[in-house]
One Martini backbone bead per residue (centre of mass of N, CA, C, O) as a GRO file, in nm:
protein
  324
    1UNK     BB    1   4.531   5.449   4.685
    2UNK     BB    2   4.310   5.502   4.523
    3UNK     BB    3   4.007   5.543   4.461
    4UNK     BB    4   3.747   5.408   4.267
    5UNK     BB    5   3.626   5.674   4.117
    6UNK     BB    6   3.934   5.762   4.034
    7UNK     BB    7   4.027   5.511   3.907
    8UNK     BB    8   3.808   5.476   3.674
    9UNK     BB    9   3.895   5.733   3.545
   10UNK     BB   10   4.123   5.716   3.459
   11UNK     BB   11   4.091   5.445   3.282
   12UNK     BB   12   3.939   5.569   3.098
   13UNK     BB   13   4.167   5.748   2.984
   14UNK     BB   14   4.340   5.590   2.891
   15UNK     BB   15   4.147   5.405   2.717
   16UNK     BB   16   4.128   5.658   2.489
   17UNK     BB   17   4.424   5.720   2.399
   18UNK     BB   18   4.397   5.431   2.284
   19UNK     BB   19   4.385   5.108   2.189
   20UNK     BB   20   4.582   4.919   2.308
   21UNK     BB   21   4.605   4.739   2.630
   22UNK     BB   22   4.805   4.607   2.882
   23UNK     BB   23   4.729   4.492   3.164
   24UNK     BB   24   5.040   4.578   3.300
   25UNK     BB   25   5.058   4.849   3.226
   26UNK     BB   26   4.804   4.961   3.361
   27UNK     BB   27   4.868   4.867   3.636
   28UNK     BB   28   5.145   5.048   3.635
   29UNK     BB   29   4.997   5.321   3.599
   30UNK     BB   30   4.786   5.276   3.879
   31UNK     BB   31   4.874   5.135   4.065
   32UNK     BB   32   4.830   4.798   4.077
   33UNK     BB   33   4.663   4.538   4.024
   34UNK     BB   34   4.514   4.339   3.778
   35UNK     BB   35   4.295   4.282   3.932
   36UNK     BB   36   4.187   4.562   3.983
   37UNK     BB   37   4.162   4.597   3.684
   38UNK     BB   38   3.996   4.407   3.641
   39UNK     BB   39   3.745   4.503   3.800
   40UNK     BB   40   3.735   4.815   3.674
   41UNK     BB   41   3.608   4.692   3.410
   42UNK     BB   42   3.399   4.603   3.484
   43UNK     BB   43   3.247   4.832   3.603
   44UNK     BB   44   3.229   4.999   3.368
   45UNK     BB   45   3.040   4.796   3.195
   46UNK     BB   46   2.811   4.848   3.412
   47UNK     BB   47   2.794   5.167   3.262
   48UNK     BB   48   2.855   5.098   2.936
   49UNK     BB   49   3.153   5.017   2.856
   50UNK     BB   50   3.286   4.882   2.552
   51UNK     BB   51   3.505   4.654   2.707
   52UNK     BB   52   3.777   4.474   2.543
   53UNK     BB   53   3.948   4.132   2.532
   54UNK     BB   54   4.260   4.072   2.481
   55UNK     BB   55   4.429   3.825   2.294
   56UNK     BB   56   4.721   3.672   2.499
   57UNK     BB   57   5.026   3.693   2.630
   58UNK     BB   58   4.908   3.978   2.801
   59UNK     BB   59   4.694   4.108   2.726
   60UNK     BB   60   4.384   4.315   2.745
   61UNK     BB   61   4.234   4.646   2.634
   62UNK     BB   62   3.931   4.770   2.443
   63UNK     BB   63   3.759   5.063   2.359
   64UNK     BB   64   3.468   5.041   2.194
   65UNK     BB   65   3.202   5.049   2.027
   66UNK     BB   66   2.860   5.117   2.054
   67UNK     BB   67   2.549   5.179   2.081
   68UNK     BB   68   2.611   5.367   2.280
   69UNK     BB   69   2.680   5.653   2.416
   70UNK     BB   70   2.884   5.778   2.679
   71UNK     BB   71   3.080   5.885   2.867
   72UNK     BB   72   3.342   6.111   2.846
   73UNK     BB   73   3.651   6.234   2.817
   74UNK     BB   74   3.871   6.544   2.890
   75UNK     BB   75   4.109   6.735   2.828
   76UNK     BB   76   4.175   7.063   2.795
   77UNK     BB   77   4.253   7.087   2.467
   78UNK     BB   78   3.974   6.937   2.400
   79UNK     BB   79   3.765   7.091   2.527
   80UNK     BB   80   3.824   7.328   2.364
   81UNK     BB   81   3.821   7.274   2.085
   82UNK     BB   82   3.525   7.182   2.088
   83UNK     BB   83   3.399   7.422   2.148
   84UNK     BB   84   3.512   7.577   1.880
   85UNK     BB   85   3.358   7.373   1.696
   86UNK     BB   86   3.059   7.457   1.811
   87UNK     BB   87   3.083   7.738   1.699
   88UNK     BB   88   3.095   7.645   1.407
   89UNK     BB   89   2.904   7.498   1.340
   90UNK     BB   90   2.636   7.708   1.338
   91UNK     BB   91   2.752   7.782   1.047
   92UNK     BB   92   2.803   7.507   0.829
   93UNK     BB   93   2.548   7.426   0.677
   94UNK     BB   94   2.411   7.100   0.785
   95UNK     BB   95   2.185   7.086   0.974
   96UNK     BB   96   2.345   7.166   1.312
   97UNK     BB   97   2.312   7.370   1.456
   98UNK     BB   98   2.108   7.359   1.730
   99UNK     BB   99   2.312   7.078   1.808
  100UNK     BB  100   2.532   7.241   1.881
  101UNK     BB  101   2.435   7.442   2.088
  102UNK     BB  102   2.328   7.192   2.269
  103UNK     BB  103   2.643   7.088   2.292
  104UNK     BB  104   2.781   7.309   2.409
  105UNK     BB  105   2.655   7.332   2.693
  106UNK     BB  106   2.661   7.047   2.778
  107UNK     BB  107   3.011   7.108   2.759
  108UNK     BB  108   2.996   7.360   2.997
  109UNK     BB  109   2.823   7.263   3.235
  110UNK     BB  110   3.086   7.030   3.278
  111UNK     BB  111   3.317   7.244   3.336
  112UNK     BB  112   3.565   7.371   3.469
  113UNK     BB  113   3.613   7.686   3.564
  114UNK     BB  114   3.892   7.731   3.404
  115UNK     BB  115   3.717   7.636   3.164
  116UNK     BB  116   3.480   7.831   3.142
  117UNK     BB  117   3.646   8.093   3.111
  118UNK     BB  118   3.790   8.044   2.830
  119UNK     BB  119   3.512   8.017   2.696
  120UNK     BB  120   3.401   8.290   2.739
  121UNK     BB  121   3.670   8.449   2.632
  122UNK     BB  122   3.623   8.264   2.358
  123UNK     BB  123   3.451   8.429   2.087
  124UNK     BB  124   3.302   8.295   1.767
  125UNK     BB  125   3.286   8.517   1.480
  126UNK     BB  126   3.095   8.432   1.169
  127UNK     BB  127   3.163   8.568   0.877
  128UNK     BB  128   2.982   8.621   0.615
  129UNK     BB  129   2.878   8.666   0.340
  130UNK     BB  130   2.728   8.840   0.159
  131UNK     BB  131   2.402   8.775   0.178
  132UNK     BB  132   2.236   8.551   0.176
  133UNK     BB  133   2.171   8.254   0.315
  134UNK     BB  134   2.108   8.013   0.126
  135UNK     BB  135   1.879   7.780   0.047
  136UNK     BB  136   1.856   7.524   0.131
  137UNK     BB  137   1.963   7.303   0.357
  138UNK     BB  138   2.144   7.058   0.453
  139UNK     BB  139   2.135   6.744   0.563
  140UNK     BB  140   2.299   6.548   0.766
  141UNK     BB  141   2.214   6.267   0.638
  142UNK     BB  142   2.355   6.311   0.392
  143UNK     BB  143   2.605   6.374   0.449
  144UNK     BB  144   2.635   6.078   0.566
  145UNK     BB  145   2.569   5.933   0.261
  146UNK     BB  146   2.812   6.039   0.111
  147UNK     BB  147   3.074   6.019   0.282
  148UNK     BB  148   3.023   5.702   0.293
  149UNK     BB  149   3.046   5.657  -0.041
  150UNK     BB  150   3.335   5.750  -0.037
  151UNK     BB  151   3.474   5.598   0.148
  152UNK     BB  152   3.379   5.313   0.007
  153UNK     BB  153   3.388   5.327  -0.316
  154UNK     BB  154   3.070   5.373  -0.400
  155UNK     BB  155   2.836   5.407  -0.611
  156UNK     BB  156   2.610   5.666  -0.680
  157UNK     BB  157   2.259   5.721  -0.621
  158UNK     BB  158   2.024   6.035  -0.731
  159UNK     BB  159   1.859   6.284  -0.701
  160UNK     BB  160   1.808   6.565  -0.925
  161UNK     BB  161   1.699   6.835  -0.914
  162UNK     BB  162   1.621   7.157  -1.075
  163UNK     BB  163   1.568   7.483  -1.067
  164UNK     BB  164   1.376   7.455  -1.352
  165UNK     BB  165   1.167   7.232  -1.268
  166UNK     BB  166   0.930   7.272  -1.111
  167UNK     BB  167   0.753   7.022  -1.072
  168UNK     BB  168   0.804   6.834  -1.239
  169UNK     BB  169   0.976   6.547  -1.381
  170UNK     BB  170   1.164   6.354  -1.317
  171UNK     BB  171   1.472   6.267  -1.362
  172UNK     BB  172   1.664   6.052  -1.389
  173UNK     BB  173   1.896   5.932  -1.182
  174UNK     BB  174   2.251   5.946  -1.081
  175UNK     BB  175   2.548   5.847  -1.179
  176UNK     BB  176   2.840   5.807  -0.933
  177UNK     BB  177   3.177   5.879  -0.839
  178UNK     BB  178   3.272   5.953  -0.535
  179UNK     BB  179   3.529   6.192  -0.378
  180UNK     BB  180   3.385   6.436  -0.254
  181UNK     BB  181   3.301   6.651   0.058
  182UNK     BB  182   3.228   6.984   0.029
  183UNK     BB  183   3.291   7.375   0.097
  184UNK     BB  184   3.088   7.700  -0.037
  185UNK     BB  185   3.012   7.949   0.063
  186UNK     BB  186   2.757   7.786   0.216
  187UNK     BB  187   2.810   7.532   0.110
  188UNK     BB  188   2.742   7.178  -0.014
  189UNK     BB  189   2.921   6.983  -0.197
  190UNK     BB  190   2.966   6.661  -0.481
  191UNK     BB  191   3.274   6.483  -0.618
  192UNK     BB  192   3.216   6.371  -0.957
  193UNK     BB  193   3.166   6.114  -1.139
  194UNK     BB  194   3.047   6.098  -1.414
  195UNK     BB  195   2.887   5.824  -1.614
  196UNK     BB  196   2.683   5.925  -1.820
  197UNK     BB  197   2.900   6.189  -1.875
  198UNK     BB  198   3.165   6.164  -1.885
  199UNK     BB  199   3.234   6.346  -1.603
  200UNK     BB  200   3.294   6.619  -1.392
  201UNK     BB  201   3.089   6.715  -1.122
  202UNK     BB  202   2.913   6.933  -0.943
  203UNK     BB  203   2.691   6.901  -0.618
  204UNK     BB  204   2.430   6.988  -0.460
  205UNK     BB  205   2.344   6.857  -0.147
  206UNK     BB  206   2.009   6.991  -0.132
  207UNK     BB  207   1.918   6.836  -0.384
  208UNK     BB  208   2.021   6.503  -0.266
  209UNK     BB  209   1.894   6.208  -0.308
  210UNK     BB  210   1.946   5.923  -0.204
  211UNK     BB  211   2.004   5.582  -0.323
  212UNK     BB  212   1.914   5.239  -0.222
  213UNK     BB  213   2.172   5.138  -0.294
  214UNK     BB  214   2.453   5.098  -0.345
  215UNK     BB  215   2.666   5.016  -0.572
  216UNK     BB  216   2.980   4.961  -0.681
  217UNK     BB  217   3.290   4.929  -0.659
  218UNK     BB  218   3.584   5.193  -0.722
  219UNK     BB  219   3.862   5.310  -0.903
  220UNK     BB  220   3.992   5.625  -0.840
  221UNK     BB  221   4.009   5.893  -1.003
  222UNK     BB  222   4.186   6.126  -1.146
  223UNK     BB  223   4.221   6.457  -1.040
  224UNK     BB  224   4.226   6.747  -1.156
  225UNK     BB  225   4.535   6.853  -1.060
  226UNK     BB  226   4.498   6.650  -0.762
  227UNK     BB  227   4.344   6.900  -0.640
  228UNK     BB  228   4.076   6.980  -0.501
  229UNK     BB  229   4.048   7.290  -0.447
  230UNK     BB  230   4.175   7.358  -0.737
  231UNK     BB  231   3.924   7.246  -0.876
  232UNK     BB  232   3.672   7.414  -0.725
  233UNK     BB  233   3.772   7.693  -0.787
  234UNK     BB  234   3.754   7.644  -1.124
  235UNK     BB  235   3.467   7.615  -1.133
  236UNK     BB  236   3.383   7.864  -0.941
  237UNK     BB  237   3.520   8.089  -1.154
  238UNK     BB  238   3.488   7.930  -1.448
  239UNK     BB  239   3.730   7.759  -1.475
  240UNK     BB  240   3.882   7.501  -1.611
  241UNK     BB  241   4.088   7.215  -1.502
  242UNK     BB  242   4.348   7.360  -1.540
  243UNK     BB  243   4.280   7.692  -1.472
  244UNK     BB  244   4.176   7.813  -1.725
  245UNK     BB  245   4.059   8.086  -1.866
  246UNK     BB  246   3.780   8.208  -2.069
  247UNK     BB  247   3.932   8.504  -2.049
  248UNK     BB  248   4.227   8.634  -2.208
  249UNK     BB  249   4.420   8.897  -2.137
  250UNK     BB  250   4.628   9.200  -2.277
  251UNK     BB  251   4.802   9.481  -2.112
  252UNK     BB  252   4.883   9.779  -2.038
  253UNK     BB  253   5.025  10.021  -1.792
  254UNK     BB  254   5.082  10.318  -1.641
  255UNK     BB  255   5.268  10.114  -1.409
  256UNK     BB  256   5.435   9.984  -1.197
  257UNK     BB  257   5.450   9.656  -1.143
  258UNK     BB  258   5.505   9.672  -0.816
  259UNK     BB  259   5.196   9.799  -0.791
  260UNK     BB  260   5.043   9.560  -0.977
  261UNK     BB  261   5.112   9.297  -0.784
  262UNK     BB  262   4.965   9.356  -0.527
  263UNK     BB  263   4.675   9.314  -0.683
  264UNK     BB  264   4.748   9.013  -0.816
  265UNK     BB  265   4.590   8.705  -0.845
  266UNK     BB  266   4.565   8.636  -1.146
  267UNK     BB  267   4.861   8.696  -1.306
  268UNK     BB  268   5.100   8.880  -1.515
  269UNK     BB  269   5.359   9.064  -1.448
  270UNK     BB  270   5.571   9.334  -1.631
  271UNK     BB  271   5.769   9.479  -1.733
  272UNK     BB  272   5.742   9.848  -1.993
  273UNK     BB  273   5.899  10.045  -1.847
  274UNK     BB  274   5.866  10.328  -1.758
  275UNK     BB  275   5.568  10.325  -1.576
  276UNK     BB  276   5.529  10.020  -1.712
  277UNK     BB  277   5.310   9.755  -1.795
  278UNK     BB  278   5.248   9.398  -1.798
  279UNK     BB  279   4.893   9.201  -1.815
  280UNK     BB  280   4.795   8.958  -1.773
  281UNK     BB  281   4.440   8.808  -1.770
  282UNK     BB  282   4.141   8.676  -1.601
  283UNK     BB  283   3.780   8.519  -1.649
  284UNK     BB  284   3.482   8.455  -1.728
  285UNK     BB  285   3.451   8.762  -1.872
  286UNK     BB  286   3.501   9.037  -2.102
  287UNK     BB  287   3.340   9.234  -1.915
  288UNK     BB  288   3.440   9.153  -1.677
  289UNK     BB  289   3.795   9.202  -1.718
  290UNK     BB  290   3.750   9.526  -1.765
  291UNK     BB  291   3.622   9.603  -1.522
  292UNK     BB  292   3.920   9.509  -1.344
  293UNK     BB  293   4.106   9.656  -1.505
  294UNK     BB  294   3.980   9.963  -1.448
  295UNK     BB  295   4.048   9.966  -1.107
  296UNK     BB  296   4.302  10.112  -1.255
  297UNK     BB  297   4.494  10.411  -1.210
  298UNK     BB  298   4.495  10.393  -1.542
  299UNK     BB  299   4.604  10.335  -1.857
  300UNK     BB  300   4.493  10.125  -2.157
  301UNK     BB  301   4.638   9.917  -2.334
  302UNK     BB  302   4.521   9.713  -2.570
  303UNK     BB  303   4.646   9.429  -2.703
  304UNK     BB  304   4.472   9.153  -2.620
  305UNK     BB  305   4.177   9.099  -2.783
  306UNK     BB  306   3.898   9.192  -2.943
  307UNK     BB  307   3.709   9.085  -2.699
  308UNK     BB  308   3.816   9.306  -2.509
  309UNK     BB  309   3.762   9.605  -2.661
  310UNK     BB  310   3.452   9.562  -2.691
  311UNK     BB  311   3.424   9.550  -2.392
  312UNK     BB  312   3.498   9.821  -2.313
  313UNK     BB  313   3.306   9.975  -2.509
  314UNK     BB  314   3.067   9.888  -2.327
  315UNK     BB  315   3.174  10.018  -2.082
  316UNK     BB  316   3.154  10.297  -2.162
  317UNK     BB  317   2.850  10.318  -2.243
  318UNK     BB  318   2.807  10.262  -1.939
  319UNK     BB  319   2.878  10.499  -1.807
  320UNK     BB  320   2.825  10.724  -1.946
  321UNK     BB  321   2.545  10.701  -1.902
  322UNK     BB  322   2.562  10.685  -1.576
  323UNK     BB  323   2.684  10.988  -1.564
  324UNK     BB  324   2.427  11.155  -1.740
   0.00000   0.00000   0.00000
């Protein structure tokens, strides 16, 4: 028979993989009588772990939630794990930067060594786009308080000022139906219906204040397009909710089809005869889209619109002058 404490370390490990645990079969993992189950659960219980007894024709027991955490145990593949996402949490912009750093210590302090060189040997660095980092970061709190009207699937009031507002008057609540909590490029962003405005929305986390209560439950409206990701990239990129962008142009390019489809992801490209092809492509803007275009080396025949045409002429006036 295993020793006491090396016994407890296991019951504890078993009733963490599981919801809920038969005590015979408990007894029968740890090679023990059921007495002595009973007996190292309440031992558990005296350390702290709010393990509960479940009623039934076989009994058993359920390692539930408490008031406070536990001392926790981890497998090998688990510990790992943490470690990576705890140095990844260090840049998640949710400001728990610090909060992360000093959980990875404590979770490095207690790894057995030969999990501590593989943590040691694995440093994730986490590459941000140019540019300043966001300002200001989301709370937690805040974040926790999103993420749970998502979940409770519960009508959200909020402030939001804008940032034209500097300091004037509050304007009225924001009413929205939460559906997602994302981020984008080190923001976070809150996916709603906006009630007051019958449209779907985003919202800047670092905006937002909640207010409580929140509202009624509600049944989730259909996202456009049905995938979170392909809404926000849409958004975000410029284009409405169907994926279409606001500036679409076609031109002729005198390039093979299949040198100019290597660079292309939002666009469709066509042969157009020997060393030409045709380009459909989209933007934000008509002189976004002649810049985008014109990265290739090469003739340019505009098809149309008209206003992709002008975005050129634009363009060519401002390199001109660039050039002398």
């Amino acid at each position: 028979m295993q020793k006491t404490s090396a016994r407890l370390l296991a019951l504890l490990s078993l009733l963490q993989m599981r919801r809920d645990w038969p005590g015979a079969l408990l007894a029968e993992r740890l090679e023990v009588s059921p007495r002595t189950v009973r007996r190292d659960v309440d031992r558990l219980r005296d350390l702290g772990y709010p393990i509960a007894a479940i009623k039934g024709p076989d009994g058993g027991y359920r390692l539930d939630a408490g008031s406070e955490l536990p001392p926790l145990l981890f497998d090998d593949e688990q510990a790992v794990a943490l470690a990576i996402a705890l140095q990844i949490a260090t840049t998640a912009g949710a400001g728990i930067e610090e909060a992360a750093a000093r959980a990875l210590a404590t979770v490095r302090q207690v790894m057995p060594a030969r999990l501590r060189h593989r943590i040691d040997t694995l440093q994730v660095t986490a590459v941000e786009r140019a540019g300043p980092r966001p300002e200001p970061q989301v709370g937690s709190g805040v974040l926790i308080a999103l993420s749970a009207a998502v979940h409770a699937r519960e009508v959200l009031r909020f402030d939001y000022p804008s940032e034209a507002d500097d300091g004037g008057p509050l304007r009225p609540p924001r009413r929205v139906e939460p559906h997602h909590l994302v981020t984008w490029g080190g923001r976070w962003y809150l996916v709603a219906w906006d009630l007051d405005r019958a449209d779907w929305r985003t919202f800047r986390a670092d905006r937002v204040s909640p207010r409580t209560p929140t509202g009624p439950r509600f049944t989730p409206r259909e996202l456009p397009g049905g995938e979170v990701a392909a809404f926000v990239t849409a958004r975000f990129r410029g284009s409405d909710e169907a994926g279409a962008w606001p500036c679409r142009g076609e031109v002729i390019l005198t390039l093979p089809a299949t040198v100019v489809s290597r660079y292309v992801r939002d666009g469709v490209v066509e042969e157009a005869g020997p060393d030409r092809c045709r380009l459909v492509m989209g933007s934000w803007s008509w002189l976004g889209l002649a810049a985008t275009l014109g990265r290739f080396d090469a003739d340019i025949e505009v098809v149309g619109p008209a206003e992709l045409k002008d975005a050129f002429a634009r363009l060519a006036r401002r390199c001109t002058a660039a050039a002398s």
